[in-house]
C-alpha positions as CSV (number, residue, x, y, z in Angstrom):
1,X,103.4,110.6,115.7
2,X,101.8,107.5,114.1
3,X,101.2,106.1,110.7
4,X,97.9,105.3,109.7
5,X,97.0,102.8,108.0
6,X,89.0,102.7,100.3
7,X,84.2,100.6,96.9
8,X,84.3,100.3,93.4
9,X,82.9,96.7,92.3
10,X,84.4,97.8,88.4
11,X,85.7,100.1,86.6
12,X,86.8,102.0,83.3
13,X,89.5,104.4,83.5
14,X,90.6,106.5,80.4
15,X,93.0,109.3,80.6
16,X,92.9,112.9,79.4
17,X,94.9,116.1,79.3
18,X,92.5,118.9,79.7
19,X,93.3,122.9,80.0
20,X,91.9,124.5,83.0
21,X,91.8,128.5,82.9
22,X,94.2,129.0,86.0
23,X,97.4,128.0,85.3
24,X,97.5,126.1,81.3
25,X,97.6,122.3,81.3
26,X,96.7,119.8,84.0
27,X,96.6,116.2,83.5
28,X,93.4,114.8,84.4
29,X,92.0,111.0,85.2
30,X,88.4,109.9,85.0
31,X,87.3,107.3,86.8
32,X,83.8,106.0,86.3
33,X,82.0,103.5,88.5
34,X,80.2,100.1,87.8
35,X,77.4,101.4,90.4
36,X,74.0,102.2,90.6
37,X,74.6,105.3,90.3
38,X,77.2,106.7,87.6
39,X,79.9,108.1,89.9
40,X,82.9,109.9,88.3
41,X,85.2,111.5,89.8
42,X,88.0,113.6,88.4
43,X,92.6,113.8,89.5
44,X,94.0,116.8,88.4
45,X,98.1,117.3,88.3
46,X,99.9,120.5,87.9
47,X,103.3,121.9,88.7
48,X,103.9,125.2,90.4
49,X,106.5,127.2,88.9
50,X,108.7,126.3,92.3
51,X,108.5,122.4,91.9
52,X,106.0,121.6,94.0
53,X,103.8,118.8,92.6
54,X,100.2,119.3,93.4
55,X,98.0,116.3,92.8
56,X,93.5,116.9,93.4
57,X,90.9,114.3,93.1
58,X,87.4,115.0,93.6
59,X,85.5,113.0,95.9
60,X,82.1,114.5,96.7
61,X,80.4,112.2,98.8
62,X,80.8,114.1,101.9
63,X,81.5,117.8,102.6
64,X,85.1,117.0,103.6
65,X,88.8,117.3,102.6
66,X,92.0,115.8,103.1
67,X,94.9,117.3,102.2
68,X,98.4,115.5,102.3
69,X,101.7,116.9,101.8
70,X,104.5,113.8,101.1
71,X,108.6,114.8,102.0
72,X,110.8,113.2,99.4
73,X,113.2,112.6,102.8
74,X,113.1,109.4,105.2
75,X,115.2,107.3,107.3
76,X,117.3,105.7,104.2
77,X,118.5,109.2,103.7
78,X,120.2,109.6,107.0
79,X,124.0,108.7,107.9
80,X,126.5,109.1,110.1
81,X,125.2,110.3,113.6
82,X,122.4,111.3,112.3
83,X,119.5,108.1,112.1
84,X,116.4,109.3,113.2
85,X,116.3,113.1,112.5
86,X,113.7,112.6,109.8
87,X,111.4,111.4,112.8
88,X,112.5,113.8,114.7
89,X,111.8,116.8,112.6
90,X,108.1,115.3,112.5
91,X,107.8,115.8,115.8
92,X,109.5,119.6,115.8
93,X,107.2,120.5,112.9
94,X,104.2,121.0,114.9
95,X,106.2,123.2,117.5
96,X,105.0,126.3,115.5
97,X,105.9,129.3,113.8
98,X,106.4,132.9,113.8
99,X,102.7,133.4,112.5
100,X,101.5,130.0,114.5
101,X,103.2,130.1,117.6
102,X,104.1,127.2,120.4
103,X,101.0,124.7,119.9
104,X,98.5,126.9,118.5
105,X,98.8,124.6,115.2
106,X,96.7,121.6,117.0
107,X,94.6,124.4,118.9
108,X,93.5,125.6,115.6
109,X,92.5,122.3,114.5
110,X,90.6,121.1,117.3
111,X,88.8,124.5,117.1
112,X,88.1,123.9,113.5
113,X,86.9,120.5,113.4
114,X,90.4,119.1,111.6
115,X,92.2,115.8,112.4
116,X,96.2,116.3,111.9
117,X,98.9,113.9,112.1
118,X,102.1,112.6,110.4
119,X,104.6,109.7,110.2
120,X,108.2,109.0,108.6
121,X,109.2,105.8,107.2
122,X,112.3,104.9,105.2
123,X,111.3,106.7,101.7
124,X,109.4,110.1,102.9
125,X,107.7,112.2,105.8
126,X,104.0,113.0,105.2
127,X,101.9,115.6,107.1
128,X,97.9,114.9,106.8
129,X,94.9,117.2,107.9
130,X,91.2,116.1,107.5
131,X,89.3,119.3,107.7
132,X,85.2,119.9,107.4
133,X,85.5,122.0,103.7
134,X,84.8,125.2,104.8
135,X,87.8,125.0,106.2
136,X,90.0,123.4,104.0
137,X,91.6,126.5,103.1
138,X,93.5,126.4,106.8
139,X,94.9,123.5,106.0
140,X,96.5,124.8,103.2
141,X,97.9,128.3,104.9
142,X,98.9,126.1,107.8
143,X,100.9,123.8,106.0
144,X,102.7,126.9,103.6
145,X,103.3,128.5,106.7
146,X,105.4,125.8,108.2
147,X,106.9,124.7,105.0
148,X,109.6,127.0,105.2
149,X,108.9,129.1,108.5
150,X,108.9,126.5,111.1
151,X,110.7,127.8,114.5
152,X,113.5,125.4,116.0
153,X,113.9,126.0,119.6
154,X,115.9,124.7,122.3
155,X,113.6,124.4,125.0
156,X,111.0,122.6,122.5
157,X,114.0,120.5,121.0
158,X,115.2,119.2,124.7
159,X,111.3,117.3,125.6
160,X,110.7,116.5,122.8
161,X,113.7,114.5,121.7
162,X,113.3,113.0,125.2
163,X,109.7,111.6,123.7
164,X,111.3,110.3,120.9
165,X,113.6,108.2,122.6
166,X,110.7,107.2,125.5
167,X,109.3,106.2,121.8
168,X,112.0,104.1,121.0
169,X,111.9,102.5,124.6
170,X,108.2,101.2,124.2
171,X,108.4,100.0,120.6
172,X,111.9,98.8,119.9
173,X,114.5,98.6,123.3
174,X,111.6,97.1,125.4
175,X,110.0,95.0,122.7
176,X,112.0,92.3,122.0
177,X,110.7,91.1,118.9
178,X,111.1,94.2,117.2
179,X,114.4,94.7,118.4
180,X,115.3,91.5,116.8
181,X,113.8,92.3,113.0
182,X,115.2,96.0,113.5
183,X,119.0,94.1,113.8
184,X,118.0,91.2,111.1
185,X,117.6,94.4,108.9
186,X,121.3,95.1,109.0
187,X,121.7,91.5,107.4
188,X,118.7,91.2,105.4
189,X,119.8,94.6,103.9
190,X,123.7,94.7,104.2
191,X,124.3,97.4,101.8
192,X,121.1,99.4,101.3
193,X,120.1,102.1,103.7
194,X,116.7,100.6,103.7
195,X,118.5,98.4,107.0
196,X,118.3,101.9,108.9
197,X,115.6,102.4,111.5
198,X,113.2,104.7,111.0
199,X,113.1,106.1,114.5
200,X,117.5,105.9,115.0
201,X,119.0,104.2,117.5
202,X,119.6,105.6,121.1
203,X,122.8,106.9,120.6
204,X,122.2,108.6,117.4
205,X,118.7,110.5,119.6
206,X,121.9,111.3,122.0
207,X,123.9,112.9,119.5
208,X,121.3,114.8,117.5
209,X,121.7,118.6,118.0
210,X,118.8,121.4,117.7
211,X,121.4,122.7,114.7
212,X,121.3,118.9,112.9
213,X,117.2,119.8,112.9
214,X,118.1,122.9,111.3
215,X,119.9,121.8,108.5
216,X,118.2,118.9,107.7
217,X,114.7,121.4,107.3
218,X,116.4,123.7,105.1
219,X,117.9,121.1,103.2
220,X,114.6,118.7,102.4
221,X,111.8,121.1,103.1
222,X,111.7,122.6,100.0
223,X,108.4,122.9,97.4
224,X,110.7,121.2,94.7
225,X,110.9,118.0,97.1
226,X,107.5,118.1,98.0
227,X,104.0,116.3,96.9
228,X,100.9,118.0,97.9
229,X,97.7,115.2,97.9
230,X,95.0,116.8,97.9
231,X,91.3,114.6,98.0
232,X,87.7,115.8,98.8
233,X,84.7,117.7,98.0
234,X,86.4,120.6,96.3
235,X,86.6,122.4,93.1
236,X,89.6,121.7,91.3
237,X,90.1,125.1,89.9
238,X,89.3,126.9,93.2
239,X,91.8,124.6,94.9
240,X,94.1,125.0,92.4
241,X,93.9,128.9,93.1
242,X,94.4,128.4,97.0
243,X,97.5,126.5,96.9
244,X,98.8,129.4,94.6
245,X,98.5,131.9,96.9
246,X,100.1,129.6,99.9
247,X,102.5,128.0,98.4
248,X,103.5,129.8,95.0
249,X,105.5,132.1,96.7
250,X,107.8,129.7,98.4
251,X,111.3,129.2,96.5
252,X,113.0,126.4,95.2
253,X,116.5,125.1,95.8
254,X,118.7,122.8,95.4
255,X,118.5,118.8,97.5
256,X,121.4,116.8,97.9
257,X,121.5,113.3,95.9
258,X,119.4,110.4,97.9
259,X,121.3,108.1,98.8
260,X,121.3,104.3,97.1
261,X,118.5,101.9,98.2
262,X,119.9,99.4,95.8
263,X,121.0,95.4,97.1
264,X,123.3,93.4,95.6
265,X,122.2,90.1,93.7
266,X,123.2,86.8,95.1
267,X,124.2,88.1,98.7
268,X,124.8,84.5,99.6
269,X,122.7,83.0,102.7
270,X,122.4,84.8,106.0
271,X,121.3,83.5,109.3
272,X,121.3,85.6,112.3
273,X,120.5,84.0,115.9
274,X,119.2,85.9,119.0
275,X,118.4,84.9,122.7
276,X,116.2,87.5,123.8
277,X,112.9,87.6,126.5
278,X,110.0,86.5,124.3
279,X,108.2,83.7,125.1
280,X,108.0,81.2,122.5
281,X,110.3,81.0,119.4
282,X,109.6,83.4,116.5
283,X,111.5,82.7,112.8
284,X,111.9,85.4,110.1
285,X,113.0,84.3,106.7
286,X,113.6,86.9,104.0
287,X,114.4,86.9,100.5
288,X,116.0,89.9,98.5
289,X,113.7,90.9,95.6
290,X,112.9,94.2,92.9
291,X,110.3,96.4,93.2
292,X,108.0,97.9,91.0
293,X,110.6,100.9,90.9
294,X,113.8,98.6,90.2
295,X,112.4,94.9,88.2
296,X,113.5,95.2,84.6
297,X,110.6,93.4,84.0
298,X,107.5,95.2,86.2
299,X,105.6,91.6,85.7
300,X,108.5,90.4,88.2
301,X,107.0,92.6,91.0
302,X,103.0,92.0,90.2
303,X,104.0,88.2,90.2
304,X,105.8,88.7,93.9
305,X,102.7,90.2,95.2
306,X,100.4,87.6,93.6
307,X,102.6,85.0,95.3
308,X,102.2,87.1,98.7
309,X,98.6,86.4,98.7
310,X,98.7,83.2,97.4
311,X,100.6,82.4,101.1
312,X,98.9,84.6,103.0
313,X,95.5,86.0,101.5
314,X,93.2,84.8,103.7
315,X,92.5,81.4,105.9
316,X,92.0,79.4,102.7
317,X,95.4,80.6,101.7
318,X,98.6,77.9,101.1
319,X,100.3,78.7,105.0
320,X,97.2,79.4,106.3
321,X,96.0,75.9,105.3
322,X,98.8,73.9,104.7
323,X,100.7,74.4,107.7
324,X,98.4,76.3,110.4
325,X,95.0,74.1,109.9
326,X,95.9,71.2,108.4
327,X,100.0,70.0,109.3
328,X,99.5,71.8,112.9
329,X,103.7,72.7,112.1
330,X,102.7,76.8,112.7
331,X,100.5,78.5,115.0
332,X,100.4,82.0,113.2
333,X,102.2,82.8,109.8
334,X,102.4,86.5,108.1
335,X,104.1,87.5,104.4
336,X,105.1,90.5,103.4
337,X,105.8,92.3,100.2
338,X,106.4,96.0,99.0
339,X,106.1,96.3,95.4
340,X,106.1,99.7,95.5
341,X,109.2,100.8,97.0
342,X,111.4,103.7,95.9
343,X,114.4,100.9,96.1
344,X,114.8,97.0,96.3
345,X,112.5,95.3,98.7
346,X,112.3,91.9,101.2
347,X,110.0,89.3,100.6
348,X,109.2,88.4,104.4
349,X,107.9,85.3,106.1
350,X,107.3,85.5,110.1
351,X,105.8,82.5,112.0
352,X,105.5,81.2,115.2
353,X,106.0,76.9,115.7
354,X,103.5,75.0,117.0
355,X,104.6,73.4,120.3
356,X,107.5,70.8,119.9
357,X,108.4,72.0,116.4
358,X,111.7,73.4,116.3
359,X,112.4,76.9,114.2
360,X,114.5,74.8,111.7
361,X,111.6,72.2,111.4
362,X,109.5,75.3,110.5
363,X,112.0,76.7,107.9
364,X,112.3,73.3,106.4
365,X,108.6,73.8,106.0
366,X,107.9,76.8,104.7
367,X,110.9,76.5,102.1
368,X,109.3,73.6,100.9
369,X,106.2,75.4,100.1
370,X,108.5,77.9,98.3
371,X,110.0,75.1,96.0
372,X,106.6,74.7,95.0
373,X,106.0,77.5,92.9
374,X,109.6,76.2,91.5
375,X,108.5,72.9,90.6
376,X,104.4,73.1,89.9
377,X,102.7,75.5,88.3
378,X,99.7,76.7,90.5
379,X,96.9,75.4,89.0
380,X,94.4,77.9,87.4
381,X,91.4,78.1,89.6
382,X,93.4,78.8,92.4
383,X,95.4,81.8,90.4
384,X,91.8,83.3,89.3
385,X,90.3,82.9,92.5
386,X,93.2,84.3,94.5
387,X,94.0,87.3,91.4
388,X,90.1,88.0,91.8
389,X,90.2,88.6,95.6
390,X,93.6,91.3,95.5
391,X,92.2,92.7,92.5
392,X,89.0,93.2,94.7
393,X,90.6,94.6,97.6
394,X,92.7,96.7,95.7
395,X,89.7,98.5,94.5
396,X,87.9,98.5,97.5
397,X,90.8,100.3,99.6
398,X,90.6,103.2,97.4
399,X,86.8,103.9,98.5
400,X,87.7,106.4,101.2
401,X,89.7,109.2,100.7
402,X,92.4,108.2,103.0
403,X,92.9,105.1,101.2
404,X,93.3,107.1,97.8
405,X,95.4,109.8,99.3
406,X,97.6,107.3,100.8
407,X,98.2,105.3,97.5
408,X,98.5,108.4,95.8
409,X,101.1,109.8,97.7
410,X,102.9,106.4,97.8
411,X,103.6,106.1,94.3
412,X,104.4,109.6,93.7
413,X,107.1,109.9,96.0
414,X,108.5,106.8,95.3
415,X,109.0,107.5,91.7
416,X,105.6,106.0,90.2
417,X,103.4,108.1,88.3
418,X,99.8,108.3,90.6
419,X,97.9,107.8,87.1
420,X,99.3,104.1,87.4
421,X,97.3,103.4,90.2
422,X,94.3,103.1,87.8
423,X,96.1,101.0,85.6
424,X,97.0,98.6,88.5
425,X,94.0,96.3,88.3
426,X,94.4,94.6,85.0
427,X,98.7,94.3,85.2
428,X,97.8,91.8,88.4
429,X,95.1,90.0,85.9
430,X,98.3,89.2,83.9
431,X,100.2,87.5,86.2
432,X,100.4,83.9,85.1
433,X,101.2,80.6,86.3
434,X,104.7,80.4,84.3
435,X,105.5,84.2,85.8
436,X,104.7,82.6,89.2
437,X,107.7,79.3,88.3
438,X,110.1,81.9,86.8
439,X,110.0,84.3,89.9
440,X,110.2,81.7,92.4
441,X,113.3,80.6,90.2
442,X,115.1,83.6,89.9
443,X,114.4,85.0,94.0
444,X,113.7,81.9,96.5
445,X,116.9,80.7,96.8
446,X,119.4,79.8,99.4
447,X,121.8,82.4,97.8
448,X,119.1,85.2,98.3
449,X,117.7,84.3,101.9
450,X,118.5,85.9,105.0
451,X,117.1,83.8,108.6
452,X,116.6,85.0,112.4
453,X,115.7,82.5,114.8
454,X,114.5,84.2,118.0
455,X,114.6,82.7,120.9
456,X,114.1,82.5,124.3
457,X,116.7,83.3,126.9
458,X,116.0,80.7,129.0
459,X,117.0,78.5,125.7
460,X,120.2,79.9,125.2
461,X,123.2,77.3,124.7
């Protein structure tokens, strides 16, 4: 299974509780459009009365729906012998049911017009189907069904572990570059379970037992642990009704404690070195830093990302121009940031030298565009025009409903109310220079940096 990767040009949010007939009070977000013509479009929240959270938006542009139900369960819950079996449960859950047998849950799809898939990562497990809306409804049955009556069997457990691990060959063991970052991980995040692979390592695959699959469903796959996304041309009340009637029924229990996705401060600097068969020399630098989630002060996190695309927004960006075009001292350059993280996130640089430049000549480099934002405040047409462009894109990814399912889902199951996805917008607006200088500060320092140089074998001392 795969991950998958939405336009607004402005907009005015204002928030409302209203009471629907159904089932009491919903929450409800409005969202109007700066258009020609005066979109709105309306987010309902509710409870069921067995924990499952059950989020709709309205999106009637086309006669579809997407429906999306997010696994409070990932990789950084595993332990033990055990890495992996989130994944791994993915792939069991479309093996079938008593009422859906063997494969007739793709079948069914295909016949129906639906597009299904799901992926794991280190917070949560989400199921999607994209259904025409007459037939939204099966999405719904399906998903109740396998909720809770999913059927574990040996002789779909024995191939299909065996395509997990051909999985593993093809994007980890046999490429070498992300083997590398999978074992800088373990340094970059020495006590958090966030340095755990999302897809295990070989020998875990090899231990994992059809039994371990069956404990770790009943344990996480519960309604109480569970998110239901729901986005499309549909009637919130009507919806409302259906997922009653599929899911209502299903009881809650009792989920173990997650386990800590916390880092120490002040780790103290980290370098890792690896020979391996790529064929020029790749550098990694990360930096420890809070999320949204953990920051004491949330401005910490929208200042991380504003510095994120201040690097690496676009060709005109600092790396991008400073170091690619201009100093020739990089051939490619990528940052990273996850500000919305259940736990503590990296700050992550990858580049490639140009030829004749060393990896340390690179690091040297790139830190010293780091000590920048220590020393000089970024001047004020270049924080508007760079605020101006994420603030655009921001908006513009929620314009399908994948994209507003997906962000949805994301913050909801990482412990961030969905409603503060409208309120995103104008917190990056406030993200000043003198945040920028304090945050570089406080996070890009030598006592908070983890390195990989990668190298080639043929290099090896």
């Amino acid at each position: 299974m795969w991950a998958y990767r939405s336009h607004l040009s402005g907009f005015s949010s204002r928030f409302c509780a209203i009471s629907l007939s159904l089932a009491g009070l919903f929450h409800c977000t409005q969202i109007q459009a700066a258009e020609s013509v005066n979109a709105s479009r309306n987010t309902i929240d509710t409870t069921l009365s067995n924990g499952l959270k059950v989020i709709i938006r309205e999106d009637h542009r086309a006669p579809i729906v997407l429906s999306q139900i997010w696994y409070a369960v990932g990789s950084s819950d595993e332990s033990g012998n055990l890495l992996g079996i989130s994944h791994v449960l993915e792939h069991m859950m479309f093996k079938g049911t008593k009422k859906v047998p063997d494969d007739e849950f793709t079948r069914l799809s295909r016949i129906y017009g639906g597009s299904i898939n799901a992926f794991t990562s280190t917070n949560y497990t989400n199921y999607f189907q994209l259904y025409p809306k007459k037939y939204f409804p099966l999405a719904l049955e399906l998903e109740a069904d396998r909720m809770r009556n999913l059927v574990l069997r040996q002789q779909d457990f024995e191939p299909e572990i065996k395509v997990v691990m051909e999985e593993r060959r093809q994007r980890t063991d046999d490429n070498p570059r992300n083997l590398a970052f999978e074992r800088f991980k373990w340094i970059a995040y020495p006590t958090s379970h966030y340095r755990q692979p999302t897809i295990g390592l070989m020998k875990n695959l090899n231990n994992i037992q059809l039994k371990d699959l069956q404990h770790w469903y009943q344990t996480w796959y519960t309604p109480n642990n569970a998110t239901l996304v729901i986005v499309g041309d549909v009637n919130p009340e009507a919806t409302i009704q259906l997922v009653e009637k599929y899911f209502g029924q299903i009881p809650k229990q009792n989920t173990p404690d997650r386990n800590d996705v916390l880092e120490f401060d002040r780790l103290g600097f980290r370098q890792l070195e690896m020979n391996l068969p790529v064929q020029v020399p790749n550098l990694y630098m990360a930096w420890n830093v809070k999320s949204l989630k953990t920051a004491k002060n949330p401005q910490d996190a929208y200042a991380l990302t504003i510095i994120q695309t201040l690097l690496d927004g676009g060709i005109s960006s600092r790396l991008q121009d400073r170091l690619v075009r201009d100093r020739k001292i990089l051939t490619s350059i990528d940052v990273s940031y996850d500000p919305y993280n259940r736990g503590d996130s990296l700050f992550i640089i990858s580049a490639l030298p140009a030829d004749g430049v060393s990896l340390n000549q690179a690091q040297t480099a790139i830190q010293a565009q780091m000590d920048l934002f220590k020393t000089e405040l970024v001047n004020q047409n270049e924080l508007d025009a760079v605020k101006a462009n994420f603030v655009s894109h921001l908006v513009y990814s929620q314009d399908d409903i994948a994209g507003q399912a997906r962000m949805i889902g994301q913050l909801e199951v990482n412990g961030l109310d969905y409603r503060f996805l409208d309120q995103l917008p104008k917190h990056y607006e406030t993200v000043t220079s003198a945040d920028i200088q304090r945050i570089a500060n406080v996070f890009f320092v030598r006592d908070n940096l983890s390195v990989l140089h990668l190298m080639p074998e043929q290099q090896q001392k």
